[in-house]
C-alpha positions in Angstrom: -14.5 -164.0 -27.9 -17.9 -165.5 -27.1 -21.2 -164.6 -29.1 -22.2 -163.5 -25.2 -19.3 -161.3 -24.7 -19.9 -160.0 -28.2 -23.1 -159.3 -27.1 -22.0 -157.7 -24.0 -19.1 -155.3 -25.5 -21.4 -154.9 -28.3 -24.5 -153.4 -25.8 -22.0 -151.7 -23.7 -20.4 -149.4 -26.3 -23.7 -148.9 -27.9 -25.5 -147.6 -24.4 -21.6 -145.2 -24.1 -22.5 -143.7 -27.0 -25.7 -143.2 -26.2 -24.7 -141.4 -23.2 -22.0 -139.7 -25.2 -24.9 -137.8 -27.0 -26.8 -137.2 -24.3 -24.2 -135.1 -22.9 -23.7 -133.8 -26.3 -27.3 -132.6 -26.3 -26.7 -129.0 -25.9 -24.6 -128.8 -29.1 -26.5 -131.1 -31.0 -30.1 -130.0 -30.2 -32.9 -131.9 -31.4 -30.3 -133.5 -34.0 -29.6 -135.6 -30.7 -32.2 -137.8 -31.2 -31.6 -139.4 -35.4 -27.8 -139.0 -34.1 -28.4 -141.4 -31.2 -30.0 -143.7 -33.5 -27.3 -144.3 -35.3 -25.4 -145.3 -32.3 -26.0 -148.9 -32.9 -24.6 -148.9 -36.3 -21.8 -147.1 -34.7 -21.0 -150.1 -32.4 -21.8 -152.6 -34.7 -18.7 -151.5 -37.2 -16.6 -151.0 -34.2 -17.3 -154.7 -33.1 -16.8 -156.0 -37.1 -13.8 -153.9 -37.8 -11.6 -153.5 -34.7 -12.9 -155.7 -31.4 -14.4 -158.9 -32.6 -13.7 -159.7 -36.5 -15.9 -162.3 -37.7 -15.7 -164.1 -41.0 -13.8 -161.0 -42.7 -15.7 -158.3 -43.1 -17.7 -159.4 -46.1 -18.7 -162.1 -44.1 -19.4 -160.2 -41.0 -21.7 -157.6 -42.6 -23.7 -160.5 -44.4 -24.5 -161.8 -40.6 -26.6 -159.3 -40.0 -28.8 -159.6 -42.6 -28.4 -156.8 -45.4 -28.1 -158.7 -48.0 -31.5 -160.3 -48.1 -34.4 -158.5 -48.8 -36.9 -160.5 -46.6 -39.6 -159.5 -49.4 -41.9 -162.0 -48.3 -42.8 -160.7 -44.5 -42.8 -156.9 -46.0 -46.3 -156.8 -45.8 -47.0 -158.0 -42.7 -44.2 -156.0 -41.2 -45.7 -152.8 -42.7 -49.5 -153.6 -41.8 -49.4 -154.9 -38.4 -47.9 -152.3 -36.2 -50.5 -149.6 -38.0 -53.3 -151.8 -37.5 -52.4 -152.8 -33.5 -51.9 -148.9 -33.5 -55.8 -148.5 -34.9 -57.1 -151.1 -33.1 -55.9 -150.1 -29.9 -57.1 -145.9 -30.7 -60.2 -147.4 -31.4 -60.5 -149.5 -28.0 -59.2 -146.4 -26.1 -62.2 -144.1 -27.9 -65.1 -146.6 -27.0 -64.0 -146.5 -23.5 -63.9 -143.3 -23.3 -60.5 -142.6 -22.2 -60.0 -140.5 -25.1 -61.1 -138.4 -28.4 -59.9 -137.5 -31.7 -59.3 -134.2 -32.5 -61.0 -133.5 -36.1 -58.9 -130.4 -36.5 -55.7 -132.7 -37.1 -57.5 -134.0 -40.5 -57.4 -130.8 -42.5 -54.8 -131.2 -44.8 -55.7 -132.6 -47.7 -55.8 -136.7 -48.7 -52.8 -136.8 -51.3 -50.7 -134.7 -48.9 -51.0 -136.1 -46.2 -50.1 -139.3 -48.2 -47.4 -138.4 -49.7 -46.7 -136.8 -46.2 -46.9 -140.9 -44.5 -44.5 -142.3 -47.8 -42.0 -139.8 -46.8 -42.0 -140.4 -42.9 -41.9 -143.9 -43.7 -39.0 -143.9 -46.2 -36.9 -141.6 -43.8 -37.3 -143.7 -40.7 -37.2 -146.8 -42.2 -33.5 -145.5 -42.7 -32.9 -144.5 -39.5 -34.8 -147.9 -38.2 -32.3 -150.0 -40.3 -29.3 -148.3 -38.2 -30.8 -149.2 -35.2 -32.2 -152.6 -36.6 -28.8 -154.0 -38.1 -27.2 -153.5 -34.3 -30.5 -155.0 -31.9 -31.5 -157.4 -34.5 -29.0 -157.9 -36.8 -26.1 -158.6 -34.4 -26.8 -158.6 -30.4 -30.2 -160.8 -31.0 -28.4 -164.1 -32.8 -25.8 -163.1 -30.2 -28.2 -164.0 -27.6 -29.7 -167.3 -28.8 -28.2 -169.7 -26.7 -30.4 -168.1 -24.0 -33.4 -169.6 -26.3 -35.4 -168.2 -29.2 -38.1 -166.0 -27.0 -35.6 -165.1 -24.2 -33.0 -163.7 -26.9 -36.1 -161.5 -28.0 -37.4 -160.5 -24.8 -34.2 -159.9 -23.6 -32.8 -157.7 -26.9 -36.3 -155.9 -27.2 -35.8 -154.9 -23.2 -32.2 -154.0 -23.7 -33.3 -152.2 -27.0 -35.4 -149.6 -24.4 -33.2 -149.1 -21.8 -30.7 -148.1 -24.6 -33.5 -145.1 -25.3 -33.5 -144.2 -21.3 -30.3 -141.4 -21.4 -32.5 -139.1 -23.5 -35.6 -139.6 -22.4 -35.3 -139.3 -18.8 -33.1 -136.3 -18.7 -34.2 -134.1 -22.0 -37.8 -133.3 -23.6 -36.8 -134.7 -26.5 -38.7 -138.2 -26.5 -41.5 -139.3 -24.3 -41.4 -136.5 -22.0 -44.7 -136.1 -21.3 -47.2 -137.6 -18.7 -45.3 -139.0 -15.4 -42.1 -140.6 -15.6 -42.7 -143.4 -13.3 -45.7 -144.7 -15.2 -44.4 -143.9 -18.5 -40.9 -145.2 -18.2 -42.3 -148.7 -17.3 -44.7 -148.8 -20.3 -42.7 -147.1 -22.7 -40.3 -150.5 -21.4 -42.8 -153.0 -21.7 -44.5 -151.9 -25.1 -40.2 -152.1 -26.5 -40.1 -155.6 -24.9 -43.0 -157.1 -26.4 -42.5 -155.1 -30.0 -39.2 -157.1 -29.5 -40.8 -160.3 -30.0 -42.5 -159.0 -33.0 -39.1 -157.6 -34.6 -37.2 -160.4 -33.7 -39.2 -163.1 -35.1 -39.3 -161.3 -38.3 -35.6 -161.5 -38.2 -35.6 -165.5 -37.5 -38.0 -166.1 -40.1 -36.3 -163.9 -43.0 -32.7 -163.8 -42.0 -33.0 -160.8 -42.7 -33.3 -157.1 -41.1 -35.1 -155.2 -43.6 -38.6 -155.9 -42.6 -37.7 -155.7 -39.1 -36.3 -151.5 -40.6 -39.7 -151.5 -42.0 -42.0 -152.6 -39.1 -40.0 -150.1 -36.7 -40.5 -147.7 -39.1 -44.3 -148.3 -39.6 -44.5 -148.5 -35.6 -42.8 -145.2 -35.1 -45.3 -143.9 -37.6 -48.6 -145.0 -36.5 -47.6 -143.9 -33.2 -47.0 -140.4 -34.6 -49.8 -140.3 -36.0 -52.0 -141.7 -33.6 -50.0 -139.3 -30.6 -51.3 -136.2 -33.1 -55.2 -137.1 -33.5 
């Protein structure tokens, strides 16, 4: 099998099972949305173990980058998503187009610290689910289209993937209207794909790429709340 049709099979079953929890929303509940991140992990060990074998499976897991730490772009992975987050709640407050809400501050420093680490740690496990199937396998799976367009293309694919929950539950992005939201929410996926996946080209690895999702999921928590 080609690394394209790997890449096809591989986005194919992971968008099924997308859908499959989707329909499994009113048994899950809101345990629909960490379940449907793990879809991608899901597929990834159905494409290494039963569809598409690839250097045995010691081999095939090691592709995807696990077992290299990427220590090296850890920082930057962590600190740019919150500060493009801060920058651009900052931009939006001197135009005027929004405010912060003091009352969202009242807990106190150390809590809501610890409060952060422990967001962070939890999605950054959830992130790496997600991250070993869009980065780890479908994005080197793509590079024959080029390095930018295997990006682009995975970080688009990567939001359409989110699309079965969010534009039939309230249980992500639900608010404001759909047909301005649904584009954005698609474009800001596309470009944070060229972020992820050159993190992933120049580590081999997928852990910072967890660790940026992560941070990026956070800050936009946070920021959402103020």
């Amino acid at each position: 099998m080609s690394p394209l049709r790997k890449a096809i099979t591989f986005y194919l079953l992971t968008l099924a099972l997308a859908v499959l929890v989707r329909a499994a929303v009113p048994l899950l509940g809101e345990w629909s949305l960490p379940v449907t991140m793990l879809t991608p992990a899901v597929a990834v060990a159905c494409m290494l173990l039963f569809i598409a074998p690839e250097q045995g499976l010691r081999g095939g897991f090691s592709d995807l980058g696990i077992t290299r730490a990427g220590l090296p772009a850890w920082p930057l992975a962590i600190t740019a998503p919150v500060l493009i987050h801060a920058a651009s709640l900052l931009i939006l407050v001197a135009a005027g187009l929004t405010q912060l809400d003091s009352g969202q501050a009242s807990q106190p420093l150390v809590t809501a610290i610890l409060n952060c680490a422990l967001s962070f740690a939890v999605g950054a496990l959830f992130a790496l689910t997600e991250e070993v199937g869009w980065r780890g396998y479908l994005q080197p799976r793509l590079m024959e289209f080029g390095a930018v367009a295997a990006m682009l293309l995975t970080g688009f694919l990567h939001g359409v993937w989110h699309l079965p929950l969010m534009l039939t539950t309230n249980l992500y992005h639900s608010t404001g209207n759909t047909w301005i939201v649904t584009p954005m929410f698609l474009l800001a996926v596309t470009l944070a794909g060229v972020f992820f996946g050159y993190l992933r080209l120049v580590t081999d690895s997928v852990w910072p790429v967890a660790f940026a999702h992560a941070a990026t999921n956070l800050a936009w928590g946070i920021t959402r709340d103020l």
